[in-house]
N, C-alpha and C positions, 0 to 999 in steps of 0.2 A: 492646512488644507489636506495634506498628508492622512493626518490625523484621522479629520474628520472621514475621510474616503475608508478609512481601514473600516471605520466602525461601521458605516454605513453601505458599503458595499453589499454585505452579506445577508443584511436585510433585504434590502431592495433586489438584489435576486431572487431569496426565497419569493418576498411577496410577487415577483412576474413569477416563476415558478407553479405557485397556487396560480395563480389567473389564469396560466396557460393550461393546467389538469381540468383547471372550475372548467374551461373553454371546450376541451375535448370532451371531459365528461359529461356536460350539456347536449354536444352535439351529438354523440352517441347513444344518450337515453339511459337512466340509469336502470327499468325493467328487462330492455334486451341486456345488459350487460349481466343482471342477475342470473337472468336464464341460461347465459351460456356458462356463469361459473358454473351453475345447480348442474349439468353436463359432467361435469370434472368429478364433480365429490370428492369425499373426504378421501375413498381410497386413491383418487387417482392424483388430489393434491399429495400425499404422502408420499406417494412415488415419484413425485418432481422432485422432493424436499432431497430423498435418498438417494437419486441420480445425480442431486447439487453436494450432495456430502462425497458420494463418490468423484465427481470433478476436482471437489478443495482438496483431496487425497494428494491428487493430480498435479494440485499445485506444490502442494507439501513436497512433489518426487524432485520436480520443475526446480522450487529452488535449491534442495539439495544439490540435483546435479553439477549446479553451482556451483553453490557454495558446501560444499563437503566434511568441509572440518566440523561444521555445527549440526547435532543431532536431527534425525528425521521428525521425530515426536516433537521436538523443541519446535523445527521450520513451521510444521505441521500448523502446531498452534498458534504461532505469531500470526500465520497467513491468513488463520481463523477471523483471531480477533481484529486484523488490519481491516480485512472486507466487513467483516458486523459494523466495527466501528464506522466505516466507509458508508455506511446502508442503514446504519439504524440512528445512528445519532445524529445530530444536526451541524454537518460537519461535511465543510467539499472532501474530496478528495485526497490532499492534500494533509488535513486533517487527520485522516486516517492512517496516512502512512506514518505522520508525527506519534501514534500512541502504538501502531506496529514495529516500530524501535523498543520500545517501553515492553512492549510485548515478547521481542526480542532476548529480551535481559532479563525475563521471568525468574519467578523462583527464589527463594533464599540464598542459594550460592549457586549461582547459574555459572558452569562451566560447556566449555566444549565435549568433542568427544576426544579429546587427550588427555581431558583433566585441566586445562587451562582455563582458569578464570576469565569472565565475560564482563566488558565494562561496553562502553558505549563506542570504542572506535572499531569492535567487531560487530555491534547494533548496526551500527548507521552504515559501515560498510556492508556489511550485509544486505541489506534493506535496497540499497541503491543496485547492488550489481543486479538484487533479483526483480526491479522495479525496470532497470533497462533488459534484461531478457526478455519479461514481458512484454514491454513495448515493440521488441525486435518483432516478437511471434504476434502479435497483435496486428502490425503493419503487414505481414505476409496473409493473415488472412481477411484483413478489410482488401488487398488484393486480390485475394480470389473470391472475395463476397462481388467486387465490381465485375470480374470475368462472370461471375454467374448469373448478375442483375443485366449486361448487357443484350441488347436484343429486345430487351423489354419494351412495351410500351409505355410512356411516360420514366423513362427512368436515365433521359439526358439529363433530366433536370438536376440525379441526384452525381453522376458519375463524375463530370467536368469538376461539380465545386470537390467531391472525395479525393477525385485525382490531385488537384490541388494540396488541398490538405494534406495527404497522405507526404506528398513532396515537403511541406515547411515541416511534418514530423517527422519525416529523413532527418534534413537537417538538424531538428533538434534535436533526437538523438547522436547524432553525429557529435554538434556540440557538448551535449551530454557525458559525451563518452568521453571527450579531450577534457573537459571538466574534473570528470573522477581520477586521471592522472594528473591533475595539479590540486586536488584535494587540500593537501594539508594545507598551501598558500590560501586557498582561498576561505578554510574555516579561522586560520590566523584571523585572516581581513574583517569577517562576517563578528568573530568576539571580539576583536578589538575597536570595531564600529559599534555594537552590542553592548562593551564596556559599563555605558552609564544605566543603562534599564536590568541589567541582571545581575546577579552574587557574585561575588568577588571572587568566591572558592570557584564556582563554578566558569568563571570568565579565567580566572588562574588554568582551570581542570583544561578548558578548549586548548588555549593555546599552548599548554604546557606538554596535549599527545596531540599537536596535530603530526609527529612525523610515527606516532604509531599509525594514528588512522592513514596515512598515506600508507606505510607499509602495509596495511593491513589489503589497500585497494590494489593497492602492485601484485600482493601476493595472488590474489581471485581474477586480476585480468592477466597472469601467467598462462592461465593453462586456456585458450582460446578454446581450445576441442571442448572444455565444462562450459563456459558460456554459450558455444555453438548449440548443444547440448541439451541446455537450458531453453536455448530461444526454442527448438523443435518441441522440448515439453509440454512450452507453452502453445505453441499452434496445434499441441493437441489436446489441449488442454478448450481453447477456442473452441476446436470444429467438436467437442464436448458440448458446449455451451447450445451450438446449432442443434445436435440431437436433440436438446433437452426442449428446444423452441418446435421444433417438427415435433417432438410426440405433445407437447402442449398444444397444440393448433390443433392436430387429430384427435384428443380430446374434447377440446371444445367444440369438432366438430366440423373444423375446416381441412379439409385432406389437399395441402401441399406435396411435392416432391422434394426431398431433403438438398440438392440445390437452391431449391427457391429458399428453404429457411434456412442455408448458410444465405446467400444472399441478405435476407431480413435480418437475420441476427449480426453478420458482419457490418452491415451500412448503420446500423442501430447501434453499436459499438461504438463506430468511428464518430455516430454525431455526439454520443454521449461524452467523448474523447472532447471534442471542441466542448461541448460545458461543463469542464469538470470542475469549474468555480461555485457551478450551483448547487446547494446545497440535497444530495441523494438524486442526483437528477431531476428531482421533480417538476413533472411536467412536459421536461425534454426526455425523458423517456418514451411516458403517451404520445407523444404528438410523431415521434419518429416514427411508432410503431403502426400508428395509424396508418402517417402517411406511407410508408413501405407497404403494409398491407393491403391498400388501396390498387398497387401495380398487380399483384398477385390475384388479384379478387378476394382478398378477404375484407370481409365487411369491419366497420368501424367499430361497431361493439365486441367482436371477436377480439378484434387486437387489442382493442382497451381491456377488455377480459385476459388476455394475455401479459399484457404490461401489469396488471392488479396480481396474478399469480405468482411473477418474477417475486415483487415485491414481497408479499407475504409468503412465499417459500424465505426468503433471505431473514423475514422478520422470526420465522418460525425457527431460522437455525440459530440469528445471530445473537439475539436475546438470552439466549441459555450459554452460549460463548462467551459473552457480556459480562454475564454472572458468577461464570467459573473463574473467569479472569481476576475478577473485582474478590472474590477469595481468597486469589493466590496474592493478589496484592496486598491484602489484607495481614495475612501470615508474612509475608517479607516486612513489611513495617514494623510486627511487633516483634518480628526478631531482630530487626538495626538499633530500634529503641531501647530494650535495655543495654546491648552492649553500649550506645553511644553514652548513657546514665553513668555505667560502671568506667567507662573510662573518663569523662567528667570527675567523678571523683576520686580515681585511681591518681592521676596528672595534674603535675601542678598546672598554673596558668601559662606559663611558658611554653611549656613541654605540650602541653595542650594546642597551642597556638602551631605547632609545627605538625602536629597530627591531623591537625587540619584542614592546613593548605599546605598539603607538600611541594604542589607546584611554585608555589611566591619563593619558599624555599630556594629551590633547584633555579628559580629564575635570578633570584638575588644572586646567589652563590655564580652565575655565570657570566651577570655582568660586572662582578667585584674580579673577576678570572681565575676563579677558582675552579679547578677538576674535580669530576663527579670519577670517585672509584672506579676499577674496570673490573673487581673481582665478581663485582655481581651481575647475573647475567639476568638476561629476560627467557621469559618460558619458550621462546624460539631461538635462543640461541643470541640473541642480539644484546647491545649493551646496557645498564640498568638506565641510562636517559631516554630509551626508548622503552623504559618500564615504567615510567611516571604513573600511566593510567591504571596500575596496578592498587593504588595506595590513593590515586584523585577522588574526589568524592563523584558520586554518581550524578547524573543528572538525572533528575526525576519530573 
């Protein structure tokens, strides 16, 4: 049953997904919607695009502030290709944050900025502290997108169920947060459930750094004032996004007051928020957009004009992000392949056997009660069992 749900899930969104765009795009006509792109043109699409590259800057700052140890240009780019991936491929949300780890870890030898080698317990920690700043700054401005919307006519309708909302995403990031302080317990749990569907190396690799990846989250929720930090970047990062919807609407035509389009663009967030299981929002984006712009007085082909530009600005940037990525990937594979050749046949089969799972290693050796050395340390100073992930193979 399980099973079937996994697979079929993601269909049957998509397909309500389409039905719901076929449904708006119907009702709004697809000649007025022409006309108000033809409004915009080319130059003034290109100026969305550059205002959206100026924003991802924003975010690149956002998760630095964070997370600090790891390069701006590195953040930059992972952030890049999490949201392309997020928007152009056929992939929730969710999705996207899985190859923004990957993204992450870029590179042939992806270090920090101390020089310290990258494996996946600074990915995923990473990834997560900067996935909950955003939501911190995300929550404060669907707050004041509902201070903005109220007053409105027609917009009980939207405020009660947000407020709601807004409240169970308290909560889960609340949980969220207590979550990332017990990390390493619970990725134990997750590969050792995992066990029978994934590589052995790679189910050795989880559980053998979950107490770097804990350390690694202990370390990023030390300094509270960089995640405070962070959350602010993000909420400016947000009422960014609102600009970018007020000079879109002025474009096409429709002259709002830049509250109304934080307004529109924060409640158009939050709904997106609730579907983020569907695949690029499709659909539940139209349909929010419409409906918000309806309280505003903007007409229905304006908005849907408006929702069609978000998207092809994103497709315009994220496709070429895509590609650059799919390069650099390309160049880190042919550089693992021949060293893994040469050490093939450098090693005998033994010795081979141990360079490849050094965590089955270090896990054997611990529960025969054998001590692991202390003269070796880890690049923070810690001891070499909490260097495991140094030498674990990647997950890819």
């Amino acid at each position: 049953m399980m099973k079937t749900l996994k697979k079929t899930l993601p269909v049957l969104l998509s397909l309500l997904g389409v039905a719901l765009f076929t449904f708006v795009a119907a009702k709004a006509g697809i000649h007025p919607v022409m006309e108000a792109l033809t409004k915009v043109g080319v130059g003034g699409f290109l100026l969305l695009a550059v205002c959206q590259l100026l924003v991802d800057v924003g975010l690149g700052v956002a998760w630095h502030a964070a997370v600090p140890m790891l390069g701006l240009g590195r953040l930059m780019g992972a952030r890049l290709v999490r949201d392309s991936a997020g928007s152009c491929l056929p992939f929730s949300q969710l999705g996207g944050m899985v190859i923004g780890v990957r993204a992450t870890l870029a590179g042939v030898d992806p270090r920090s900025r101390k020089g310290e080698e990258l494996h996946w317990p600074e990915g995923v920690a990473a990834n997560l502290v900067d996935i909950t700043t955003e939501v911190l700054g995300q929550i404060a401005f669907v707050l004041l997108a509902l201070l903005c919307l109220i007053g409105h006519q027609g917009a009980s309708k939207f405020v009660w169920p947000l407020m709601g909302g807004m409240a169970l995403l308290s909560l889960g990031i609340a949980g969220f947060i207590w979550t990332q302080h017990r990390g390493g317990a619970m990725i134990r749990k997750v590969a050792t459930f995992l066990g029978r569907h994934i590589a052995s190396e790679w189910r050795d690799s989880l559980i053998g750094n979950t107490e770097t990846f804990q350390a690694r989250l202990e370390s990023l929720w030390s300094r509270p004032d960089r995640i405070c930090l962070g959350a602010l970047c993000h909420l400016l990062c947000w009422m960014g996004s609102a600009a970018m919807t007020w000079l879109a609407l002025g474009l096409l035509g429709a002259h709002v007051s830049f509250l109304s389009a934080v307004a529109i663009e924060g409640v158009v967030c939050g709904i997106m928020s609730a579907g983020f299981l569907v695949p690029g929002a499709l659909g539940v984006q139209e349909a929010a957009y419409v409906a918000l712009g309806m309280i505003f007085g903007v007409d229905a082909e304006i908005s849907l004009s408006l929702s069609l530009l978000r998207r092809g600005r994103d497709i315009l940037i994220g496709i070429p992000v895509l590609l650059v990525w799919q390069i650099v990937e390309m160049r880190r594979l042919r550089h693992e392949r021949p060293g893994a050749d040469s050490l093939k046949k450098s090693q005998p089969v033994s010795s081979r056997k141990k360079v490849i799972a050094p965590a089955v290693t270090a896990l054997a050796g611990n529960i025969k009660g054998t001590t692991l050395k202390k003269d070796q340390t880890s690049r923070d100073g810690q001891s070499s069992e909490e260097n495991s992930f140094a030498t674990a193979p990647r997950i890819s």
